[in-house]
Structure formats: structure tokens, C-alpha cells
PDB file of N, CA, C and O in Angstrom:
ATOM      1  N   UNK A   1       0.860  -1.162   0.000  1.00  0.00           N
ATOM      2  CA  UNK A   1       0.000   0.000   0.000  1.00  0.00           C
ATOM      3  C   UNK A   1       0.909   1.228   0.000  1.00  0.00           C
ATOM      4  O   UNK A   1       1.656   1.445   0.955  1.00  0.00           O
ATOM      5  N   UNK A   2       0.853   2.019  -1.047  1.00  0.00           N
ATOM      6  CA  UNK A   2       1.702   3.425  -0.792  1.00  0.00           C
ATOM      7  C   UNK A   2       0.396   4.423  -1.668  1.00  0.00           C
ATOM      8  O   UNK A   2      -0.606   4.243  -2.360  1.00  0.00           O
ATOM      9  N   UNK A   3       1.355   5.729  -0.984  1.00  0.00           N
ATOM     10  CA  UNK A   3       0.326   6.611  -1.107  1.00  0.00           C
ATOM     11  C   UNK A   3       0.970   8.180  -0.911  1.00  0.00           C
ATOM     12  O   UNK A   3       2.179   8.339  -0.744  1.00  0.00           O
ATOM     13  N   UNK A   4       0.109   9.196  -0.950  1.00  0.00           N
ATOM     14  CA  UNK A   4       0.971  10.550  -0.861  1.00  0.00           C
ATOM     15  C   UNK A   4       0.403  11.114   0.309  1.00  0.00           C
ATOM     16  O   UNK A   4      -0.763  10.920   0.652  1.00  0.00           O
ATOM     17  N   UNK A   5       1.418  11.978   1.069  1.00  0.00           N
ATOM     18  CA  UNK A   5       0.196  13.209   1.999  1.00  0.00           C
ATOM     19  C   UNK A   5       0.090  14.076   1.533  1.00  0.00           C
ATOM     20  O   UNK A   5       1.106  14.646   1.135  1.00  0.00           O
ATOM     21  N   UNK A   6      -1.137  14.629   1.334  1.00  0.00           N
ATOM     22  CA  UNK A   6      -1.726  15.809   0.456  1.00  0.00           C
ATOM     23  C   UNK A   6      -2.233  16.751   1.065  1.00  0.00           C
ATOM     24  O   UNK A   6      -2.787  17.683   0.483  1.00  0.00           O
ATOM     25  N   UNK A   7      -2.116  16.653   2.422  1.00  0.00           N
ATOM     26  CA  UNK A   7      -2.572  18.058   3.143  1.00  0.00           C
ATOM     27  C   UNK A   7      -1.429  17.675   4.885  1.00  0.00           C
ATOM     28  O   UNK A   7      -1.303  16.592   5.457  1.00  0.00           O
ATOM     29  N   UNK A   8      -1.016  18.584   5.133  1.00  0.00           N
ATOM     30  CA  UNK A   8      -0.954  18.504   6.386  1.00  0.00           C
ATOM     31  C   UNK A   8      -0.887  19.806   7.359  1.00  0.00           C
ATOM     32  O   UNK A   8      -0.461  20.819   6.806  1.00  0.00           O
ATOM     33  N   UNK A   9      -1.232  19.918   8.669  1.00  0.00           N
ATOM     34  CA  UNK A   9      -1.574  21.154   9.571  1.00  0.00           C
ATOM     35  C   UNK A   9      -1.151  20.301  10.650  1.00  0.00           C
ATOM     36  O   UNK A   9      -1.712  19.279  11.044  1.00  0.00           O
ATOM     37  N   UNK A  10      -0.054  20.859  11.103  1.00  0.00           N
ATOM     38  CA  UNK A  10       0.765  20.952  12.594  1.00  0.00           C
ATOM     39  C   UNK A  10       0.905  18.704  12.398  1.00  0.00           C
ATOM     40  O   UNK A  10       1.691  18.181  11.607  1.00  0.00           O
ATOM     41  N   UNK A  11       0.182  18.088  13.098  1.00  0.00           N
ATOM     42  CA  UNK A  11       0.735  16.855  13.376  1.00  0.00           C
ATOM     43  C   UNK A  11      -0.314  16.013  12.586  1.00  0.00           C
ATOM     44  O   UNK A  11      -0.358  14.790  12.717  1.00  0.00           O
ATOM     45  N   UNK A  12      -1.199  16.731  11.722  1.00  0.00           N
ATOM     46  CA  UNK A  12      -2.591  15.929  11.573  1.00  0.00           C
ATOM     47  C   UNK A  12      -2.794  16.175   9.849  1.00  0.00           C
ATOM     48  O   UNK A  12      -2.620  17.317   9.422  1.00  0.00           O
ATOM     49  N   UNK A  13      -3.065  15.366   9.151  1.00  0.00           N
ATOM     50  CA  UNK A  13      -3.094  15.172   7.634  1.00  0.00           C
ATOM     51  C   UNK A  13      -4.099  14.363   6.890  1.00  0.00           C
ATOM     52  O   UNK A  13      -4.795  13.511   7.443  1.00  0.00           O
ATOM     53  N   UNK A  14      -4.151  14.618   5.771  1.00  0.00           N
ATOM     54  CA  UNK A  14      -4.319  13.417   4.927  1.00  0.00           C
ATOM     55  C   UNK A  14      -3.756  13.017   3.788  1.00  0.00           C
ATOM     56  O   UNK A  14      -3.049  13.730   3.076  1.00  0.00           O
ATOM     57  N   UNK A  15      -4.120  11.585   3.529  1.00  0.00           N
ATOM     58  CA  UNK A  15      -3.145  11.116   2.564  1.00  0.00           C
ATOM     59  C   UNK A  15      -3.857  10.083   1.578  1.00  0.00           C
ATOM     60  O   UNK A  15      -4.894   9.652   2.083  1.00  0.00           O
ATOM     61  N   UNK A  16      -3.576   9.549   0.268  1.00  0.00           N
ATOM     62  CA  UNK A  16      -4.365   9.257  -0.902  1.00  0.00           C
ATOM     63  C   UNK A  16      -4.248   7.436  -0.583  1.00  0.00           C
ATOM     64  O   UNK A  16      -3.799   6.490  -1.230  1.00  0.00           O
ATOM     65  N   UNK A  17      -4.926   7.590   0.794  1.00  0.00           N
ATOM     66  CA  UNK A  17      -5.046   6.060   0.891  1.00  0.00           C
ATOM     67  C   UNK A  17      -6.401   5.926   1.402  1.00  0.00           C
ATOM     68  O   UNK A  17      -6.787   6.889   2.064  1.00  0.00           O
ATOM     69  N   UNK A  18      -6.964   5.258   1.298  1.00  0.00           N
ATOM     70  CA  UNK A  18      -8.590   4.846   1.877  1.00  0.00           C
ATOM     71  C   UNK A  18      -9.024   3.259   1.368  1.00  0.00           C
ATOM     72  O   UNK A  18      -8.334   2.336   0.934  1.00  0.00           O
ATOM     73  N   UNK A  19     -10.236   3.366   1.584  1.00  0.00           N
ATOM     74  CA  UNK A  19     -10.816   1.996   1.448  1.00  0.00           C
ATOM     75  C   UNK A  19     -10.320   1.040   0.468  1.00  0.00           C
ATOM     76  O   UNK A  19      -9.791  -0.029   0.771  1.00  0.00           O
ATOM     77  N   UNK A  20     -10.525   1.498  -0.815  1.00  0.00           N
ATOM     78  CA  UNK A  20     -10.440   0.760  -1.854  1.00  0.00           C
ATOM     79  C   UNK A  20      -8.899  -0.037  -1.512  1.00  0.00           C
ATOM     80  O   UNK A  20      -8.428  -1.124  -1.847  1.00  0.00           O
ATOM     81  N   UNK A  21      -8.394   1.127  -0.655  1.00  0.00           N
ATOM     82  CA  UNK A  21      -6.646   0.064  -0.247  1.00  0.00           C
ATOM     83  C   UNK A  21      -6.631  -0.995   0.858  1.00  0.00           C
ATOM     84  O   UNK A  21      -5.629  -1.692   1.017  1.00  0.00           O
ATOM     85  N   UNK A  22      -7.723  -1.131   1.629  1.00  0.00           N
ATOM     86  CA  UNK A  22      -7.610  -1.671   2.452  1.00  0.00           C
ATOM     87  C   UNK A  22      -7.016  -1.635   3.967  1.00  0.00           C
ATOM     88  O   UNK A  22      -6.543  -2.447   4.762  1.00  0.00           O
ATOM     89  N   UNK A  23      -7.360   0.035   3.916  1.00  0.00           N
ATOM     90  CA  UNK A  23      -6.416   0.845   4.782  1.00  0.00           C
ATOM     91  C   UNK A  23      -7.299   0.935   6.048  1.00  0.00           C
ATOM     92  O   UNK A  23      -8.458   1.305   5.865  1.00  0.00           O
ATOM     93  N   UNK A  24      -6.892   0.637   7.346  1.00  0.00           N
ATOM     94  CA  UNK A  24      -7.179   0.434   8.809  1.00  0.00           C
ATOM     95  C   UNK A  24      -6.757   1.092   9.792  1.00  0.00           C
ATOM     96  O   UNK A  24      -5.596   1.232  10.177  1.00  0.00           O
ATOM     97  N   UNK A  25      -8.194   1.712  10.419  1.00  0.00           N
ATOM     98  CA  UNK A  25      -7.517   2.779  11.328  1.00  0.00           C
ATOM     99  C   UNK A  25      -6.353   1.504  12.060  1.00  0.00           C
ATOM    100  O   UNK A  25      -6.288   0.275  12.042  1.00  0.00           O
ATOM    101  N   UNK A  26      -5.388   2.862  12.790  1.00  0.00           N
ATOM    102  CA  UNK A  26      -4.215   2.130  13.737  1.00  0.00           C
ATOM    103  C   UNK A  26      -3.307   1.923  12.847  1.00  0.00           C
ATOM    104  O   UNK A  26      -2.172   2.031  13.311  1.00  0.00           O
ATOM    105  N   UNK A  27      -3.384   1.544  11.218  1.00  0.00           N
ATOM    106  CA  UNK A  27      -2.037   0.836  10.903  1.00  0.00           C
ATOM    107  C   UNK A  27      -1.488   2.275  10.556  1.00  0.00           C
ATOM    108  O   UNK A  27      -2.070   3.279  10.149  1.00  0.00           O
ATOM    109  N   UNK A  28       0.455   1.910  11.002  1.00  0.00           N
ATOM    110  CA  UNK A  28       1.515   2.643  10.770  1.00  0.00           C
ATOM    111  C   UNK A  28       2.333   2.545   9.354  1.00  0.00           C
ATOM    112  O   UNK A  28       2.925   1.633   8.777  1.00  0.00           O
ATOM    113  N   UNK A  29       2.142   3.588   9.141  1.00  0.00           N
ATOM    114  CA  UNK A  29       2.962   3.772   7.488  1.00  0.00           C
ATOM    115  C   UNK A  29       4.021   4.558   7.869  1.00  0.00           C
ATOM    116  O   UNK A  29       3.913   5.485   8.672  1.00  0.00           O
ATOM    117  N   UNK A  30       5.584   4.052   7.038  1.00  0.00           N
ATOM    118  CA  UNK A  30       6.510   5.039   6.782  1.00  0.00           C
ATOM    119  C   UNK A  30       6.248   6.119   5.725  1.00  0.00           C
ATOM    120  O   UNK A  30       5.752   6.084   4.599  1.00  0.00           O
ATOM    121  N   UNK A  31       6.853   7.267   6.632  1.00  0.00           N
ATOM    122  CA  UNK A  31       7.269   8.300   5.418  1.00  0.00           C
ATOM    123  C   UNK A  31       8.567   8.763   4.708  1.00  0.00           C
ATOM    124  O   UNK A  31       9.628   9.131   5.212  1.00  0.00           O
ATOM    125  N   UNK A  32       8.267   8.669   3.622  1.00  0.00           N
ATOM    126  CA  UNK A  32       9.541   8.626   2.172  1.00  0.00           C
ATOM    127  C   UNK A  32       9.643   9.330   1.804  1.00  0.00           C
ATOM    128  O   UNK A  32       8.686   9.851   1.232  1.00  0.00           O
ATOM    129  N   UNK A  33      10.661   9.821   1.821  1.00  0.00           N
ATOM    130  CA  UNK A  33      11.233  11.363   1.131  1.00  0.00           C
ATOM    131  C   UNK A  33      11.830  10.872   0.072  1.00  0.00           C
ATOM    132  O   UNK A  33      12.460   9.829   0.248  1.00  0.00           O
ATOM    133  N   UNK A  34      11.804  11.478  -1.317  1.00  0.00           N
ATOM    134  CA  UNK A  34      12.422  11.521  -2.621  1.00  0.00           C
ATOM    135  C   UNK A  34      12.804  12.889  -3.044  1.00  0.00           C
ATOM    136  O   UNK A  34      12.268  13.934  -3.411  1.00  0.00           O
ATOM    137  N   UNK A  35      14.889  12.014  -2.651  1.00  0.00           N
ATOM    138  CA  UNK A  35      15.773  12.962  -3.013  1.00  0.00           C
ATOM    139  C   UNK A  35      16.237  13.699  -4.359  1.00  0.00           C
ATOM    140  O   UNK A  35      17.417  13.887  -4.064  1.00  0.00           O
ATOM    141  N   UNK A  36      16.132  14.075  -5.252  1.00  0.00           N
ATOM    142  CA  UNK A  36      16.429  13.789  -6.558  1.00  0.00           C
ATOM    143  C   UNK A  36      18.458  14.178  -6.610  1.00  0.00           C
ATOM    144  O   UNK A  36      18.993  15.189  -6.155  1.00  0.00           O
ATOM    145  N   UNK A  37      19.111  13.074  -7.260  1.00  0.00           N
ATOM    146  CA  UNK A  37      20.731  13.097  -7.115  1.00  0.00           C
ATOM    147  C   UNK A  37      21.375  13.184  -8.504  1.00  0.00           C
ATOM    148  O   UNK A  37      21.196  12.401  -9.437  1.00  0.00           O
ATOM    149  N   UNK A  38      21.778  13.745  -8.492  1.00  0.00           N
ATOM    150  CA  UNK A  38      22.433  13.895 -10.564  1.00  0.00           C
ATOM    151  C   UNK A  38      23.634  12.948 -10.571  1.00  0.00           C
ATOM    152  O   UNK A  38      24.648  12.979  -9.874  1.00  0.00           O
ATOM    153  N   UNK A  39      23.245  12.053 -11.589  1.00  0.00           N
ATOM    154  CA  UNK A  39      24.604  11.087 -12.088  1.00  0.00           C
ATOM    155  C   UNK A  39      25.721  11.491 -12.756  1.00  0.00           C
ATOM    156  O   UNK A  39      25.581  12.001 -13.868  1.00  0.00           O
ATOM    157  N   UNK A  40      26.775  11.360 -12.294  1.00  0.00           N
ATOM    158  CA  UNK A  40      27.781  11.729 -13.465  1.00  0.00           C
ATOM    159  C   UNK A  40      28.171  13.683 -13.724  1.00  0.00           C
ATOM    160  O   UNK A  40      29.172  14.150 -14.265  1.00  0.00           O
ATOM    161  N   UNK A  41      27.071  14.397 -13.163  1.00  0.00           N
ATOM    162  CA  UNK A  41      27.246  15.684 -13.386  1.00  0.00           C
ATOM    163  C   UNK A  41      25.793  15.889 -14.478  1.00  0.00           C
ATOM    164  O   UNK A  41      25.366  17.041 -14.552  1.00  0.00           O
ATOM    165  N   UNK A  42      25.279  15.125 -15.052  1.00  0.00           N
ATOM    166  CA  UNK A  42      24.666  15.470 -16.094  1.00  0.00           C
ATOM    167  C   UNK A  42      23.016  15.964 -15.303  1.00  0.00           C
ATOM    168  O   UNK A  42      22.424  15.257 -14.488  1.00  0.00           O
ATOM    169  N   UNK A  43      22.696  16.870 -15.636  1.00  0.00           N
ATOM    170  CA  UNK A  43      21.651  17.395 -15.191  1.00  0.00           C
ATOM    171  C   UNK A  43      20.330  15.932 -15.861  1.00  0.00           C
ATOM    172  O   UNK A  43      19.887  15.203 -14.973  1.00  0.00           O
ATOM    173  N   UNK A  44      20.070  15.785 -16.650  1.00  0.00           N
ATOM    174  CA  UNK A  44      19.402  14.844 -17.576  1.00  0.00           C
ATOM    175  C   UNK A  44      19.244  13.279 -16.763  1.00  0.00           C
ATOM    176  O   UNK A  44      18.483  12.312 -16.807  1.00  0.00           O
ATOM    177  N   UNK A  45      20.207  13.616 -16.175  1.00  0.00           N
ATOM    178  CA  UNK A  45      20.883  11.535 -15.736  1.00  0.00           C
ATOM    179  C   UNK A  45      19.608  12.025 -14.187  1.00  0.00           C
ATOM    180  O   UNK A  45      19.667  11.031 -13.463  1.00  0.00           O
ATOM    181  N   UNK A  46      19.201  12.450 -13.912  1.00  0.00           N
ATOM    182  CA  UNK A  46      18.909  12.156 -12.503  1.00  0.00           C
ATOM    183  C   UNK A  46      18.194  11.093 -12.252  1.00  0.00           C
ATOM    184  O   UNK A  46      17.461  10.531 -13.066  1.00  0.00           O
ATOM    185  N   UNK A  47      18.469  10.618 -10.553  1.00  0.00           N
ATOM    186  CA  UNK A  47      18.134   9.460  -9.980  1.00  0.00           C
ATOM    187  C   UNK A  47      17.497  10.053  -8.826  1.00  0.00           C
ATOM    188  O   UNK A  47      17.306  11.249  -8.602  1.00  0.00           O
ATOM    189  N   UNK A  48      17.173   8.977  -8.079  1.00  0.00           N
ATOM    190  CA  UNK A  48      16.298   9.729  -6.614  1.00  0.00           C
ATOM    191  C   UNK A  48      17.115   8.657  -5.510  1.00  0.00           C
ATOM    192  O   UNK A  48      17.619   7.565  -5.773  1.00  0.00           O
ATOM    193  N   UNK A  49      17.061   9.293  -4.340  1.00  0.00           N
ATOM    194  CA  UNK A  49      17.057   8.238  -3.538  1.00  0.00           C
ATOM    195  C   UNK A  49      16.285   8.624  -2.136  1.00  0.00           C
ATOM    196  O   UNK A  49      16.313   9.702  -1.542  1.00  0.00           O
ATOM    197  N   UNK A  50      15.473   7.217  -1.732  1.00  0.00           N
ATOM    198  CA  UNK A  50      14.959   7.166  -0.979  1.00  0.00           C
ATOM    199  C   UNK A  50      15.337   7.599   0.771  1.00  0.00           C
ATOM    200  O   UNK A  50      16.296   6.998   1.253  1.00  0.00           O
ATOM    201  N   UNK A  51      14.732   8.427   1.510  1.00  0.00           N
ATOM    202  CA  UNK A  51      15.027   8.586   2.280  1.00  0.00           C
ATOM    203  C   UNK A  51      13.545   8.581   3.725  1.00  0.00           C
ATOM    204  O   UNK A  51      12.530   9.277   3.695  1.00  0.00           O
ATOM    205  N   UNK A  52      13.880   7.719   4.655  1.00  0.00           N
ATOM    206  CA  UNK A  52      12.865   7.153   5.480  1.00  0.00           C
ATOM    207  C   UNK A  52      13.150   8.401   6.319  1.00  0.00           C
ATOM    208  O   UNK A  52      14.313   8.606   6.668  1.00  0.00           O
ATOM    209  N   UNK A  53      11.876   9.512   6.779  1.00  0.00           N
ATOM    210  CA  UNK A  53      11.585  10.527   7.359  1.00  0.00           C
ATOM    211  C   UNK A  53      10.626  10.663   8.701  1.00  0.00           C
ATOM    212  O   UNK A  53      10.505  11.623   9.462  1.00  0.00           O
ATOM    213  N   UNK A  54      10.046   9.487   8.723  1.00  0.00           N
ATOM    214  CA  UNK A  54       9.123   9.998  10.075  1.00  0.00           C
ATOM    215  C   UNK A  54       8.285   8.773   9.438  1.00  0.00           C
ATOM    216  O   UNK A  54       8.444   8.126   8.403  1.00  0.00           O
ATOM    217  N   UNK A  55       7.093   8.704  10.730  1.00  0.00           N
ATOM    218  CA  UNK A  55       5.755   7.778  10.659  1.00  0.00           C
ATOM    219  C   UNK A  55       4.858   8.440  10.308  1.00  0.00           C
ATOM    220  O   UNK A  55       5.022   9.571   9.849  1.00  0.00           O
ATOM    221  N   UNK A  56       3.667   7.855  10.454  1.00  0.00           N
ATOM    222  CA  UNK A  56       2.191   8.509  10.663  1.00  0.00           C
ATOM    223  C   UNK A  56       1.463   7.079  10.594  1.00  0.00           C
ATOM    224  O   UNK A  56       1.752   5.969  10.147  1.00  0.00           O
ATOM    225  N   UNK A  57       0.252   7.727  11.334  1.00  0.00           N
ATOM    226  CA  UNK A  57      -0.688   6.593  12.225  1.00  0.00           C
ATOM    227  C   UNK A  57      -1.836   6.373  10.948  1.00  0.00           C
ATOM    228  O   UNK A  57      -1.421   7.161  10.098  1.00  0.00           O
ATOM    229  N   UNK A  58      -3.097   5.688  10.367  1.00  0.00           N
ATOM    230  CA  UNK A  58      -4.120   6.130  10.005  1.00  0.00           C
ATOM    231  C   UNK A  58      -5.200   6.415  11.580  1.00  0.00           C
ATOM    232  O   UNK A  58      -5.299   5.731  12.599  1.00  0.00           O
ATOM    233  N   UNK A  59      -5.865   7.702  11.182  1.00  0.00           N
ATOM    234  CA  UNK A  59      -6.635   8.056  12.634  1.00  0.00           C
ATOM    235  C   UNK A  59      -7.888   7.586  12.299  1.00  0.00           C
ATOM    236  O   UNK A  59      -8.485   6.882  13.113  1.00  0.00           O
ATOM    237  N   UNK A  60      -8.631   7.993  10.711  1.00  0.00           N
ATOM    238  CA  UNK A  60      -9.870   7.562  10.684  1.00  0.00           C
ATOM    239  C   UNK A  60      -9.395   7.425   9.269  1.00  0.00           C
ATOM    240  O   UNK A  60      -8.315   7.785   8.799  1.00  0.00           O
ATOM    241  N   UNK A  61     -10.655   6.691   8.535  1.00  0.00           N
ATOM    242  CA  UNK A  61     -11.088   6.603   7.299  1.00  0.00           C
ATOM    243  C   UNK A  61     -12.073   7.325   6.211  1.00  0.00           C
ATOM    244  O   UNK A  61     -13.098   6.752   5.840  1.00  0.00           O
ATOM    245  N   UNK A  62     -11.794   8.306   5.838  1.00  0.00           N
ATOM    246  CA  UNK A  62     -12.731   9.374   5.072  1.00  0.00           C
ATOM    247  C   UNK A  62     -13.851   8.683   4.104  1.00  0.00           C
ATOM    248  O   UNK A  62     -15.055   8.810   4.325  1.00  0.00           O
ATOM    249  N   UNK A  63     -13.231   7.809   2.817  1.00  0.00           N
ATOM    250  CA  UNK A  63     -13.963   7.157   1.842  1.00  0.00           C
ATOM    251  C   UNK A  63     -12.927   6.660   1.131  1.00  0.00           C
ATOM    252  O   UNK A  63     -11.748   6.897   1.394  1.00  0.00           O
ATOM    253  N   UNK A  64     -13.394   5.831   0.043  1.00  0.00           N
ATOM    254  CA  UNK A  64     -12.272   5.018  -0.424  1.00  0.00           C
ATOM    255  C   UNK A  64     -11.388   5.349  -1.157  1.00  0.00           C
ATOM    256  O   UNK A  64     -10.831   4.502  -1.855  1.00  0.00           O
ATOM    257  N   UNK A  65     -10.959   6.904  -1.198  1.00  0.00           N
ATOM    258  CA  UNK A  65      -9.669   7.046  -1.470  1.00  0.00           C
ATOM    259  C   UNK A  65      -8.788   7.823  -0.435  1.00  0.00           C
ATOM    260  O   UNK A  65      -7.624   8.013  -0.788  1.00  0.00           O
ATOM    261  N   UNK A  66      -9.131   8.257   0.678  1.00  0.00           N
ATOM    262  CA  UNK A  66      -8.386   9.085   1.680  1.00  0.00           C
ATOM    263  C   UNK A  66      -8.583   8.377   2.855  1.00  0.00           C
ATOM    264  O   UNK A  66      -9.359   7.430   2.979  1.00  0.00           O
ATOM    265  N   UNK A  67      -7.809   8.888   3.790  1.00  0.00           N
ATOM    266  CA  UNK A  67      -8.285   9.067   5.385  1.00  0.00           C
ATOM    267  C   UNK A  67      -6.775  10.208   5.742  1.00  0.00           C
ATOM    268  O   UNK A  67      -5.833  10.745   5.158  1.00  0.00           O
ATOM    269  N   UNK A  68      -7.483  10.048   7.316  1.00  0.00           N
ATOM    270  CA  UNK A  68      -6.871  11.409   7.837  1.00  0.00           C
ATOM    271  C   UNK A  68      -5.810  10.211   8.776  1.00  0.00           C
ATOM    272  O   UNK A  68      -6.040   9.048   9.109  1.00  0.00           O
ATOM    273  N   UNK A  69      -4.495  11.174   9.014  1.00  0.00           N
ATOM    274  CA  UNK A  69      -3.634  10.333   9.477  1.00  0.00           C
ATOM    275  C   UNK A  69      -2.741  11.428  11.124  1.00  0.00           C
ATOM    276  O   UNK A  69      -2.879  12.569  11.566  1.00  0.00           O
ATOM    277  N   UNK A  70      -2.295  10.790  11.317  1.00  0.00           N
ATOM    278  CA  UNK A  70      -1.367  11.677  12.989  1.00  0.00           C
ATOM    279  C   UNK A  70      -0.165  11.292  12.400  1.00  0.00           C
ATOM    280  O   UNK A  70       0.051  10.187  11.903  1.00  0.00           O
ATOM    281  N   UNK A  71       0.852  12.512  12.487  1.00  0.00           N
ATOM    282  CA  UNK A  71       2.170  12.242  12.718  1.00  0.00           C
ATOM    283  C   UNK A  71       2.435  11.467  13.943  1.00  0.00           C
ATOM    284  O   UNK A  71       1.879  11.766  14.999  1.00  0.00           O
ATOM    285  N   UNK A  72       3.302  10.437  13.842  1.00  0.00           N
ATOM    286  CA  UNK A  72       3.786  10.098  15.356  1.00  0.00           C
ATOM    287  C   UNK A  72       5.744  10.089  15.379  1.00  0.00           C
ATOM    288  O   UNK A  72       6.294  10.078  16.480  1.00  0.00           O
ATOM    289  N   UNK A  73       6.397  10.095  14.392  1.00  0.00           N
ATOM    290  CA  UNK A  73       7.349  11.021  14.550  1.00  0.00           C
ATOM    291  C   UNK A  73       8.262  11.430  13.289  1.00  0.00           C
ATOM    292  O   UNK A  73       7.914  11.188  12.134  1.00  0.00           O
ATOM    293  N   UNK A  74       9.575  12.132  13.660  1.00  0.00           N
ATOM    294  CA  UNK A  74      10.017  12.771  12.237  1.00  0.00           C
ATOM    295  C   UNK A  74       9.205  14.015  11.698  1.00  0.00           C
ATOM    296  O   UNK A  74       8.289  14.709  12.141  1.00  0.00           O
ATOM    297  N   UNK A  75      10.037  13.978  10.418  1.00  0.00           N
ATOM    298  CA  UNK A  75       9.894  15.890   9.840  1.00  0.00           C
ATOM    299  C   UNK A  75       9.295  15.069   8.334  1.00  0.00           C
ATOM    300  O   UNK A  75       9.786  14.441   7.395  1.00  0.00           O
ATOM    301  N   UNK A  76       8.199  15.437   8.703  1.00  0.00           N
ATOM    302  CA  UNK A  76       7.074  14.940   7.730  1.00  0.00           C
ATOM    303  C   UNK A  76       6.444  16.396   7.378  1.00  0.00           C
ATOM    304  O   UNK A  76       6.134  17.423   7.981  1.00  0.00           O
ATOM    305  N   UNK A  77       6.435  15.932   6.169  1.00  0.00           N
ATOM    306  CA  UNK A  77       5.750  17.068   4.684  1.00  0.00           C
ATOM    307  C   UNK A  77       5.000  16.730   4.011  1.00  0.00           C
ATOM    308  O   UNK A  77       4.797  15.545   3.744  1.00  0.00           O
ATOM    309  N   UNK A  78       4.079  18.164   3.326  1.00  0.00           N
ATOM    310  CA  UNK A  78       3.369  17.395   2.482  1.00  0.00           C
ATOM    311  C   UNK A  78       3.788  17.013   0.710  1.00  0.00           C
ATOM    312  O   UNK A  78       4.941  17.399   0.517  1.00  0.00           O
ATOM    313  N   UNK A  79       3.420  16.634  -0.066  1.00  0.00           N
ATOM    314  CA  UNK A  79       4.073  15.348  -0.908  1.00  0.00           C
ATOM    315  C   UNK A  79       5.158  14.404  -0.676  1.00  0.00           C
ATOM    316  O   UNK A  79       5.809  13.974  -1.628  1.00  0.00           O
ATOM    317  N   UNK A  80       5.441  13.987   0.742  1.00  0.00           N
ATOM    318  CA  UNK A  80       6.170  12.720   0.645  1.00  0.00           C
ATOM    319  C   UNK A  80       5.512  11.701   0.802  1.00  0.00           C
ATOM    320  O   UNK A  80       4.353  11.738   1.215  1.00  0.00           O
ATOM    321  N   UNK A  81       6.181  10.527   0.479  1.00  0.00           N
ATOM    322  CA  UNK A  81       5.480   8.945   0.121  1.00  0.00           C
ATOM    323  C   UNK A  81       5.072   8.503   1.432  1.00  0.00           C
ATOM    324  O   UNK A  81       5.707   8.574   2.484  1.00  0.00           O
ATOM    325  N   UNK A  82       3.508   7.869   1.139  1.00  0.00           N
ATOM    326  CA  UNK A  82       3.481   7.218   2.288  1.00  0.00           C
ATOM    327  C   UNK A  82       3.728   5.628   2.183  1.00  0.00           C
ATOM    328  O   UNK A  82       3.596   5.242   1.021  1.00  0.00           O
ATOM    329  N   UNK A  83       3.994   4.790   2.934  1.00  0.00           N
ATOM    330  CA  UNK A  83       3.536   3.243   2.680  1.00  0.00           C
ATOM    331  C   UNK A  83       3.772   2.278   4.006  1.00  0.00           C
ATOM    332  O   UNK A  83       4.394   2.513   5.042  1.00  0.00           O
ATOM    333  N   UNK A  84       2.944   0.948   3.526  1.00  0.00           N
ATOM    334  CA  UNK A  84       3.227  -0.004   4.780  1.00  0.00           C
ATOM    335  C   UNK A  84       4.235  -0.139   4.883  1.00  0.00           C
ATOM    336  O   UNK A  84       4.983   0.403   4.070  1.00  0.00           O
ATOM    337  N   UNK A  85       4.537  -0.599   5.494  1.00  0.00           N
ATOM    338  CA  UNK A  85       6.029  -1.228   5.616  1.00  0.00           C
ATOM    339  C   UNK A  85       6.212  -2.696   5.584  1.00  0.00           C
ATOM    340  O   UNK A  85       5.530  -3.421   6.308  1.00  0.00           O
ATOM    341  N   UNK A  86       6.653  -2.927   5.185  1.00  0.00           N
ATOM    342  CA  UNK A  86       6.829  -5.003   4.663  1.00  0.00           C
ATOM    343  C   UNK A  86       7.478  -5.584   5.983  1.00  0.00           C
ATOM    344  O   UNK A  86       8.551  -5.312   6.521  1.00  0.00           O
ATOM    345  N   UNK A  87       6.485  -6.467   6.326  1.00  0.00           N
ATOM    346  CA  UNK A  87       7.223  -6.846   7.558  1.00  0.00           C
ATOM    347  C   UNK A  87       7.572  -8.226   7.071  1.00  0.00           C
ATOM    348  O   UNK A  87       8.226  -8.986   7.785  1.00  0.00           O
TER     349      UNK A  87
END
């Protein structure tokens, strides 16, 4: 399950995950920052790399494409990745 946060205010957000994902209040998603890194010097070549930034909780479930989520820690923004985490 991954997804974006598309709004956030002080510790409390939402993000483009909801029903249709199978998304449950309580479960914990990492948040992913995408670095963008130039190969070689060449402006053209860029790559990204992933960088793990903070959590967030789901708090409730809006409809089946959102719900609202809690930071629980890290320097979380809005458009970084959300997702489960593979256990």
C-alpha cells in the first residue's frame, strides 16, 4: 500500500489512501522522502534516492480514497510517500 500526503496542519493530515486500499484505522505507514541526485554531473541523468523521514498513524477513514492520518514522529511534509512497511 503506498500513497501521498496531500494536506498537512501541525501533526494531523491526509493522505491518498482509503478503502479501496484496504487501509485500517491504527495501521503505521513510513514516510519517504524523494531525493532527486544527478549522475555523473549530467543534469538529464537524474536518480532519486529514498530517504525514510518519520511515521504517521491512520486516525480515521474518510472514503475510499483518503483518510486522515497523525504524525507520530520525524519531519514529515506534504508530498512525501506514504507506505506499509513489509514486515
Amino acid at each position: 500500500m503506498r500513497g501521498q500526503i496531500l494536506s498537512l496542519e501541525g501533526n494531523v493530515g491526509v493522505i491518498c489512501i482509503g478503502k479501496n486500499d484496504n487501509a485500517a484505522v491504527g495501521q503505521v505507514l513510513e514516510v519517504v522522502r524523494h531525493k532527486p541526485r544527478t549522475a555523473g554531473g549530467m543534469r538529464r541523468a537524474k536518480t532519486f534516492e529514498r530517504i525514510t523521514v518519520g511515521k504517521v498513524k491512520i486516525a480515521s477513514i474518510v472514503d475510499d480514497h483518503y483518510s486522515d492520518v497523525e504524525v507520530i514522529s520525524g519531519d514529515v511534509r506534504e508530498t512525501d510517500t506514504v507506505e506499509l512497511s513489509a514486515r
